[in-house]
C-alpha positions in Angstrom: 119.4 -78.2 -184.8 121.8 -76.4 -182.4 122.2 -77.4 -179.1 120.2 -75.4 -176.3 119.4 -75.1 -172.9 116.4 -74.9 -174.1 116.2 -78.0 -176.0 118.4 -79.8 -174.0 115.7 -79.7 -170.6 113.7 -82.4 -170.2 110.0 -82.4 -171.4 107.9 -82.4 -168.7 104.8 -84.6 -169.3 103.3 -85.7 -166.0 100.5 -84.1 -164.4 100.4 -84.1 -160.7 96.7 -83.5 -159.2 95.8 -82.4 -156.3 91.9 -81.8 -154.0 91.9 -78.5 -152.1 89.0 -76.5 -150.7 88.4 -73.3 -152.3 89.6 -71.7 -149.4 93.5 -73.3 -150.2 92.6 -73.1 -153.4 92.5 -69.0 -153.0 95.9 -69.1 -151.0 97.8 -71.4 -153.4 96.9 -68.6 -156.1 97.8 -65.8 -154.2 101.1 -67.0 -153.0 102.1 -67.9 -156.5 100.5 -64.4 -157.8 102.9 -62.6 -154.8 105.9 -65.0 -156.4 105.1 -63.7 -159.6 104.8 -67.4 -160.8 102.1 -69.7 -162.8 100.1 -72.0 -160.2 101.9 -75.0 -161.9 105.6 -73.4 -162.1 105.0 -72.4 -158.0 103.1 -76.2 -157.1 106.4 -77.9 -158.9 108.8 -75.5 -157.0 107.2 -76.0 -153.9 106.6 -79.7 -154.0 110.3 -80.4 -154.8 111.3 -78.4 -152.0 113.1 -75.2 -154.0 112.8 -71.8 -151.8 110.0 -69.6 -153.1 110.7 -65.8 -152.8 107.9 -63.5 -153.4 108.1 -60.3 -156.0 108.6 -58.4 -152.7 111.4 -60.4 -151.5 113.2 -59.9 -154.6 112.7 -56.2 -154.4 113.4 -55.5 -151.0 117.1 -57.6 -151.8 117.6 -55.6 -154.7 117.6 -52.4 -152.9 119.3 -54.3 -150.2 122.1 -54.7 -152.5 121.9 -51.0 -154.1 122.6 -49.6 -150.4 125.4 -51.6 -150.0 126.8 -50.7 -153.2 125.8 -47.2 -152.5 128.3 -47.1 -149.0 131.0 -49.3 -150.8 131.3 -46.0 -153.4 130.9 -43.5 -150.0 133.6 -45.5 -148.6 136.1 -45.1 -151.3 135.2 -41.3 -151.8 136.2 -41.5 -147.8 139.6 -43.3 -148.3 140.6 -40.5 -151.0 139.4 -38.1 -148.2 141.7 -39.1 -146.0 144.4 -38.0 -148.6 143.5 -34.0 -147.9 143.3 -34.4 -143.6 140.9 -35.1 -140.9 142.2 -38.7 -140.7 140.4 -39.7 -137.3 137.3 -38.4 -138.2 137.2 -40.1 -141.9 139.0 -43.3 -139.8 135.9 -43.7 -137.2 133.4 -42.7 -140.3 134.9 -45.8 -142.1 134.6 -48.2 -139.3 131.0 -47.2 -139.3 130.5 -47.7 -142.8 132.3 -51.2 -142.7 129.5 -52.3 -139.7 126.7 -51.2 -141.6 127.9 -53.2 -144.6 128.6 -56.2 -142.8 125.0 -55.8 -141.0 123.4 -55.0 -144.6 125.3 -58.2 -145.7 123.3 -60.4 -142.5 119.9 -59.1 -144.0 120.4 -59.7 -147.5 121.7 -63.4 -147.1 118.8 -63.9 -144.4 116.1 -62.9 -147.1 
């Protein structure tokens, strides 16, 4: 048999049980519906203290990172501006760009 990640994980056997009222019962479910997770795959990360992101989290970074990607490519359509003229208006353009990326940056490591 080759040699996995798959088979080389630990089984996981033990059961961990817990009493909720149907009330927490209904959160627990929906927060690990919003993480787009099984009730026992969300319980295990939770308990062991891992970060839980919700499907909406995810998204919102993705298109986080698509934006910032997106004004990286305007910015270097910019610099070969600056080639043909107008250099002080492309310069103050640029320093705009450059603050939005580093603010864009903030918000996606903050998520």
């Amino acid at each position: 048999m080759q040699n996995t990640p798959q088979s080389t994980k630990p089984r996981r056997t033990e059961q961990v049980k817990a009493y909720v009222t149907p009330e927490e019962f209904t959160r627990i479910m929906e927060s690990s519906d919003r993480a787009g997770l099984s009730m026992s795959e969300f319980a295990r990360r939770v308990c062991l203290g891992f970060r839980v992101e919700s499907r909406e989290d995810q998204q919102a970074r993705r298109e986080l990172l698509k934006v910032n990607a997106d004004l990286g490519r305007l910015g270097g359509l910019l610099k070969q501006a600056l080639v043909s003229g107008h250099k002080e208006q492309i310069y103050g353009l640029l320093h705009k760009i450059d603050q939005l990326q580093a603010s864009l940056k903030a918000r996606i490591r903050a998520l």
